[in-house]
Backbone as JSON Lines, residues from 0, in Angstrom:
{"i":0,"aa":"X","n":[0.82,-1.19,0.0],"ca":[0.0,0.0,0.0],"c":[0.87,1.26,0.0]}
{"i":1,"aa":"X","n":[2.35,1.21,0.79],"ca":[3.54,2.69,0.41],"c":[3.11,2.84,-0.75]}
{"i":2,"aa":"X","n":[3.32,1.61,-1.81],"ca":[3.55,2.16,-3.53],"c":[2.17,2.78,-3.87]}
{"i":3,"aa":"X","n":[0.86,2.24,-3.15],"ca":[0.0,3.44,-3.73],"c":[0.15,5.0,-3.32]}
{"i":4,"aa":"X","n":[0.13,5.13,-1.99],"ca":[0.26,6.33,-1.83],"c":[1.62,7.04,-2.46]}
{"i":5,"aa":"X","n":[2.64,6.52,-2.31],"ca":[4.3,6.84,-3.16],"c":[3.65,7.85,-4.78]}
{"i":6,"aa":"X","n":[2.93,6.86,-5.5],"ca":[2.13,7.04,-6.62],"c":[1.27,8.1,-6.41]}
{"i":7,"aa":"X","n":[0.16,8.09,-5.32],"ca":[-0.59,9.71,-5.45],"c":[0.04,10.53,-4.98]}
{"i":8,"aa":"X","n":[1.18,10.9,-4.35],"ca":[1.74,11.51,-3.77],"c":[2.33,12.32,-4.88]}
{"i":9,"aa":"X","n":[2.78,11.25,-5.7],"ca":[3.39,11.78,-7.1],"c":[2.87,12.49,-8.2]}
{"i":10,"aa":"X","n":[1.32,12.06,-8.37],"ca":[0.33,12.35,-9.38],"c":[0.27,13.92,-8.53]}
{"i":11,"aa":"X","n":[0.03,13.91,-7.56],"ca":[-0.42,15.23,-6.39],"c":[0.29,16.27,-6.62]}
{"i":12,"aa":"X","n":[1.72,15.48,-6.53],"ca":[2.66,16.84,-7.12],"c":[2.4,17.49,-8.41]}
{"i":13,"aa":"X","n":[2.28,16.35,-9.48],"ca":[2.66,17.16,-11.0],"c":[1.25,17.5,-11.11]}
{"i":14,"aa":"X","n":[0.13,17.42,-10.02],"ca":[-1.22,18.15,-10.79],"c":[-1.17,19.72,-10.1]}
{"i":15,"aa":"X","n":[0.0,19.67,-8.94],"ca":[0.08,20.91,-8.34],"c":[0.94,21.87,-9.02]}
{"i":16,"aa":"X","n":[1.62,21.39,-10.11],"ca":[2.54,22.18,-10.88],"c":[1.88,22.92,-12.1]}
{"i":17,"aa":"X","n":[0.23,22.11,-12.25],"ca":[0.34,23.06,-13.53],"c":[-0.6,24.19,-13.16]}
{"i":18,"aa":"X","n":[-0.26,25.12,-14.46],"ca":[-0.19,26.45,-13.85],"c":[-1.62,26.76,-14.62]}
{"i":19,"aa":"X","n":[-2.39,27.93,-14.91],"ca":[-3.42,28.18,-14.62],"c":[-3.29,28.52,-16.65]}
{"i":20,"aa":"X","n":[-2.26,29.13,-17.04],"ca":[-2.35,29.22,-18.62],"c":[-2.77,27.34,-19.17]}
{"i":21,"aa":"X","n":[-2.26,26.67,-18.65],"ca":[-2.18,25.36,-19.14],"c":[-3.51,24.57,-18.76]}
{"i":22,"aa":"X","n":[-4.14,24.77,-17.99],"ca":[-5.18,24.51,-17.69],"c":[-6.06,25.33,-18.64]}
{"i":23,"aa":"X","n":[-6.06,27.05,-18.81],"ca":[-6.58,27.44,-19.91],"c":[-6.77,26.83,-21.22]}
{"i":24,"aa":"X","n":[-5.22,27.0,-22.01],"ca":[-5.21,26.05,-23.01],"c":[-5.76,24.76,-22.9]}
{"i":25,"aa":"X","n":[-5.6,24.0,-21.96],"ca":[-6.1,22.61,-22.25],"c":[-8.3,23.11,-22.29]}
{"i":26,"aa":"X","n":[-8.94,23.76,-21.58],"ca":[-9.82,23.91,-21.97],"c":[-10.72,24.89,-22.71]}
{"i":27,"aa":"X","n":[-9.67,25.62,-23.44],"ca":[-10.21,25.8,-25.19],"c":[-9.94,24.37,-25.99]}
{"i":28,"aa":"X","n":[-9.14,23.57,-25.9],"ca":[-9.14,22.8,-27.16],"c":[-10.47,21.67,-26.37]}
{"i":29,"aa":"X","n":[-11.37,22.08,-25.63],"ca":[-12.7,21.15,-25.48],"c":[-13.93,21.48,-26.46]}
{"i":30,"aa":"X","n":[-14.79,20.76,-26.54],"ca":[-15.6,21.0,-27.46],"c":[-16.79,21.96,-26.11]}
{"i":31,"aa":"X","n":[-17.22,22.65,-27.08],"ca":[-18.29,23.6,-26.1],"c":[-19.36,22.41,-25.43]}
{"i":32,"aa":"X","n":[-19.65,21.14,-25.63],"ca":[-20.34,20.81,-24.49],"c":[-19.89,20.28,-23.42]}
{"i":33,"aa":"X","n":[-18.16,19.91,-24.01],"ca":[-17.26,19.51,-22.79],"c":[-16.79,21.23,-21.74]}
{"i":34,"aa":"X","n":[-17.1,22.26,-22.44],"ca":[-16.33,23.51,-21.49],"c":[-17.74,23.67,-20.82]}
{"i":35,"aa":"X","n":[-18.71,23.29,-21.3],"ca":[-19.67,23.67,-19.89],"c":[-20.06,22.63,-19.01]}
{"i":36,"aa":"X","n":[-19.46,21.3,-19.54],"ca":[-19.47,20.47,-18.27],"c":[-18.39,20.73,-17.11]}
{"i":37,"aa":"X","n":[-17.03,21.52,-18.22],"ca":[-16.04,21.88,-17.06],"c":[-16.9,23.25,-16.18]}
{"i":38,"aa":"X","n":[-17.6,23.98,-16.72],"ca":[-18.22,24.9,-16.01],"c":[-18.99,24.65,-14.8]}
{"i":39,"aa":"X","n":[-19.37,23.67,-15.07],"ca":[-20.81,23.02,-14.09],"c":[-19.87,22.45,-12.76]}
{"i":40,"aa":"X","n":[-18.91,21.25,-13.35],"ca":[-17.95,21.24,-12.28],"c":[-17.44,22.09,-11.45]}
{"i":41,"aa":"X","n":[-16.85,23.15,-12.0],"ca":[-15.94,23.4,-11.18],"c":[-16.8,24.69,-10.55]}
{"i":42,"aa":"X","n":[-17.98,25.18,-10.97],"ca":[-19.28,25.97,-10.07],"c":[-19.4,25.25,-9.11]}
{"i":43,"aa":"X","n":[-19.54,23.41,-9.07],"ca":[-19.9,23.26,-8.01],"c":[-18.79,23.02,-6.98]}
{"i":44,"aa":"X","n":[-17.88,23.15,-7.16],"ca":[-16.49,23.18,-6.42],"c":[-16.61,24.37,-5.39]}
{"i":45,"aa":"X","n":[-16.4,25.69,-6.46],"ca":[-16.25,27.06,-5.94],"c":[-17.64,27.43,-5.25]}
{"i":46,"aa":"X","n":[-18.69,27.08,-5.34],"ca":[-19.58,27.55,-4.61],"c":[-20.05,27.7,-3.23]}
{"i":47,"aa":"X","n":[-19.57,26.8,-2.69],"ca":[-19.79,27.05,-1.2],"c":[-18.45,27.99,-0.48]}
{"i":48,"aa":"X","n":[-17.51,28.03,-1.68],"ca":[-16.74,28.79,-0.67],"c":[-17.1,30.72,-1.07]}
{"i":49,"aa":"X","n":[-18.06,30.48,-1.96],"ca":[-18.69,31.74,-2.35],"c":[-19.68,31.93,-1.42]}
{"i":50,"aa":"X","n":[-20.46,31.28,-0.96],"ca":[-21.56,31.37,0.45],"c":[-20.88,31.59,1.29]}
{"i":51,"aa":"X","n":[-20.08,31.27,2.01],"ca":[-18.74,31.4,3.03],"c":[-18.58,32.5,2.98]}
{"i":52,"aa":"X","n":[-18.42,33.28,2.24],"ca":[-18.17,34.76,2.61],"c":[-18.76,35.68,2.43]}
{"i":53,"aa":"X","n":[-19.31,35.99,3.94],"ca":[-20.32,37.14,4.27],"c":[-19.78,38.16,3.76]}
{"i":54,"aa":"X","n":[-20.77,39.09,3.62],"ca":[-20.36,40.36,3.31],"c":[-19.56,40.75,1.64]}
{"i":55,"aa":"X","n":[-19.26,39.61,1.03],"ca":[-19.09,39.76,-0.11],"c":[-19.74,40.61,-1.06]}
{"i":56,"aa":"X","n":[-19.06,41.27,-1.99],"ca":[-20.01,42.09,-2.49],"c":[-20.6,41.4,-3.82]}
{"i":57,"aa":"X","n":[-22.09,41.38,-3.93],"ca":[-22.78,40.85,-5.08],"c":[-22.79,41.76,-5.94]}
{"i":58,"aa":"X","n":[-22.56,41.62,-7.18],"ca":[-22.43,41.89,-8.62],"c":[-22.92,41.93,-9.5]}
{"i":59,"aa":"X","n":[-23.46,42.81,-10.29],"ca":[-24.36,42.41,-11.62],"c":[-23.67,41.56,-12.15]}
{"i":60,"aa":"X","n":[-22.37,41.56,-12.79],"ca":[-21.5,40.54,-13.57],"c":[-21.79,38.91,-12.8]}
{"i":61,"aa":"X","n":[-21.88,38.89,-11.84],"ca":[-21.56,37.73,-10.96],"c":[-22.98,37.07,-11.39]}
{"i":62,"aa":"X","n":[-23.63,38.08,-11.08],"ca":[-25.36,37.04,-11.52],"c":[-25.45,37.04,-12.66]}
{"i":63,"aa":"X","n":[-25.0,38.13,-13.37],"ca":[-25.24,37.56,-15.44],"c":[-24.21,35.9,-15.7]}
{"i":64,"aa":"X","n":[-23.46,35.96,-15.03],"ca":[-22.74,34.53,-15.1],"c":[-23.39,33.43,-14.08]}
{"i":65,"aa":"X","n":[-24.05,33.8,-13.66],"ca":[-25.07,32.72,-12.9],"c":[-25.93,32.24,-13.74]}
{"i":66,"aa":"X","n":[-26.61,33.34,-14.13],"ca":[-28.01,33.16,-14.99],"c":[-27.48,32.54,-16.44]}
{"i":67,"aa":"X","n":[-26.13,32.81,-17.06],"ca":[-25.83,32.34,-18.1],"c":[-25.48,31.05,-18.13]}
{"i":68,"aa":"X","n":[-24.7,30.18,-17.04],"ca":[-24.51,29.14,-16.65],"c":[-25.92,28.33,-16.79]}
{"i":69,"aa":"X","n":[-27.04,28.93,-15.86],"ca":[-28.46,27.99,-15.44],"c":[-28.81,27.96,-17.32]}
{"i":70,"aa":"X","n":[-28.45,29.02,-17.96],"ca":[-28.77,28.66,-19.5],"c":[-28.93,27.88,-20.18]}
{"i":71,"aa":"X","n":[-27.21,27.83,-19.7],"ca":[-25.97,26.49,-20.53],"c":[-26.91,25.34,-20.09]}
{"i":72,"aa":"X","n":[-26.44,25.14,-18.83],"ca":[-27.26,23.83,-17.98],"c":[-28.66,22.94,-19.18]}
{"i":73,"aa":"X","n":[-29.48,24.61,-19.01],"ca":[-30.9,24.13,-19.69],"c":[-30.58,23.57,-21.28]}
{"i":74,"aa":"X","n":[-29.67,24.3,-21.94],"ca":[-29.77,23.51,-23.19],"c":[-28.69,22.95,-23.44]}
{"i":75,"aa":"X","n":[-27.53,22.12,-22.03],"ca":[-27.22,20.7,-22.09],"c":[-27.93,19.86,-22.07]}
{"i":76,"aa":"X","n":[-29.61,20.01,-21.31],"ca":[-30.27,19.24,-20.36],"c":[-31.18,18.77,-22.07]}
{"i":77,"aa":"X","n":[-31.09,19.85,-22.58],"ca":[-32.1,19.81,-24.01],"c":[-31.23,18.45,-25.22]}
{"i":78,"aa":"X","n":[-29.84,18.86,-25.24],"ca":[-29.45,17.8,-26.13],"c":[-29.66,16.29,-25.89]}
{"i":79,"aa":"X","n":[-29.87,15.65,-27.34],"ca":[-29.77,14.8,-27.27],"c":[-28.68,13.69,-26.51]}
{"i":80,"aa":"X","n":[-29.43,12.39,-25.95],"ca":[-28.63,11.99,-25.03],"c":[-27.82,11.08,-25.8]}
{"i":81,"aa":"X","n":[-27.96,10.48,-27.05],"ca":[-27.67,9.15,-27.39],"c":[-26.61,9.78,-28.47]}
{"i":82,"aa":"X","n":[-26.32,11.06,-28.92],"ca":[-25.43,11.41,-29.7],"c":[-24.19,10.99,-29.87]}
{"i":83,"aa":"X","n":[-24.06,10.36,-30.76],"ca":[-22.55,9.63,-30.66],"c":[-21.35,10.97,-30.2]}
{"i":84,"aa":"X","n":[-20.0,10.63,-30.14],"ca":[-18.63,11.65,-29.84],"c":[-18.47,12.38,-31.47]}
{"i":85,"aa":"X","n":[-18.29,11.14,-31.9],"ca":[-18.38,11.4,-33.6],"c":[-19.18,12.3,-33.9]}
{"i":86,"aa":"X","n":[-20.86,12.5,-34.31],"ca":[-21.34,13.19,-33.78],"c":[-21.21,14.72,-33.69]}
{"i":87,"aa":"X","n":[-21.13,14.58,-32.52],"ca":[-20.6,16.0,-31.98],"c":[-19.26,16.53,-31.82]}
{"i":88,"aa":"X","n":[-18.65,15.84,-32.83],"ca":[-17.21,16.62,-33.01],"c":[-17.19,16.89,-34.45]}
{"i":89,"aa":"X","n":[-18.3,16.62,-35.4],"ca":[-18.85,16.7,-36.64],"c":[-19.19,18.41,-36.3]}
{"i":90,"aa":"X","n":[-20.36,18.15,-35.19],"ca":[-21.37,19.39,-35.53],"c":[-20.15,20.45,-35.21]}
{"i":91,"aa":"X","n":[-19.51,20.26,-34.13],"ca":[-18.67,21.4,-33.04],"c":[-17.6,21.99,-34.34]}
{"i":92,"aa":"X","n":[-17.25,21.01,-35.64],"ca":[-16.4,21.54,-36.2],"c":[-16.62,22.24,-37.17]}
{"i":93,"aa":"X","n":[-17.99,21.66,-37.72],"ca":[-18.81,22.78,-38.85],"c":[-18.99,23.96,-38.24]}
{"i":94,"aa":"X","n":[-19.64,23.92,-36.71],"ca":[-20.22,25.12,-36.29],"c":[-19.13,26.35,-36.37]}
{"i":95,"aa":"X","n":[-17.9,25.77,-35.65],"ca":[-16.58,26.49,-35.74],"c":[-16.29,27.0,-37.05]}
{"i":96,"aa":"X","n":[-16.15,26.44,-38.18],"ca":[-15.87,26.5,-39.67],"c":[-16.97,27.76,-40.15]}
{"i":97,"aa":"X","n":[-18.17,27.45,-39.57],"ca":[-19.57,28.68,-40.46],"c":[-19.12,29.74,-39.3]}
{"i":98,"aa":"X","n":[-18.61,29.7,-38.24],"ca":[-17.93,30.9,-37.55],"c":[-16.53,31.49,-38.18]}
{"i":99,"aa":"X","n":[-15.75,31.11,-38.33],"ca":[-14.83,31.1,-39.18],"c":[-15.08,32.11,-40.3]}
{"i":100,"aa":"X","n":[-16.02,31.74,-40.94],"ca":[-16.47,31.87,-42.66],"c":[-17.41,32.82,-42.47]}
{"i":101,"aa":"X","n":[-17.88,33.46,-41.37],"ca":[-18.75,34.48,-41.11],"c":[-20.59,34.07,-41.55]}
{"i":102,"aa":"X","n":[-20.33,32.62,-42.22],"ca":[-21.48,32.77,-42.67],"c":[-22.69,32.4,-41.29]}
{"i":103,"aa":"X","n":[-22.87,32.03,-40.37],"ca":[-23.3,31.81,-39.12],"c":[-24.13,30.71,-39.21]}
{"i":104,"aa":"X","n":[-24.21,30.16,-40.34],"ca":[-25.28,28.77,-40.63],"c":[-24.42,27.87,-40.34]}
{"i":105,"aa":"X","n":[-24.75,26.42,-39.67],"ca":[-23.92,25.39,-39.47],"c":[-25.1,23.99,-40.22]}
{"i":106,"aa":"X","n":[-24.69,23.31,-41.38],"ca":[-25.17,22.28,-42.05],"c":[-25.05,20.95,-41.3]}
{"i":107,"aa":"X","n":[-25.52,19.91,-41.32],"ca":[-25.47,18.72,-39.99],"c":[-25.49,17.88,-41.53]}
């Protein structure tokens, strides 16, 4: 059992090394329904330590990113469930491409 912990001990370190650009980069190259699952996560991480502090000052910005999140949520909750990866790395790349191309239509 040393060699497991030896092992997280190790993983612990190199996840404490990376730095906050690299974590950036790594989630732009997600597909937008993977960056709002990272959203959803890591809201529910940070949130209680956002209740935790009284007296904080509330924000218009803070609730337009609340309310934009409960958005996201609603039309994750809307997609289809059985969509293959394939799929949706089809649609995510056209959509990107008719962004790209200014034309704003995405073809399936």
């Amino acid at each position: 059992m040393s060699a497991q912990k030896s092992d997280y001990a190790t993983i612990r370190e190199k996840h404490m090394t990376i730095s906050l650009d690299q974590v950036q980069h790594l989630a732009d190259m997600l597909s937008p329904l993977d960056q709002v699952r990272l959203i959803e996560h890591l809201s529910r991480q940070i949130a209680p330590a956002l209740v935790e502090r009284p007296g904080a000052p509330a924000t218009p910005h803070g609730e337009d990113a609340w309310a934009r999140l409960e958005q996201l949520r609603t039309e994750l909750a809307a997609l289809p469930a059985e969509r293959l990866a394939s799929e949706q790395l089809a649609a995510d790349r056209a959509e990107r491409q008719a962004n790209l191309e200014g034309s704003g239509r995405v073809q399936h």
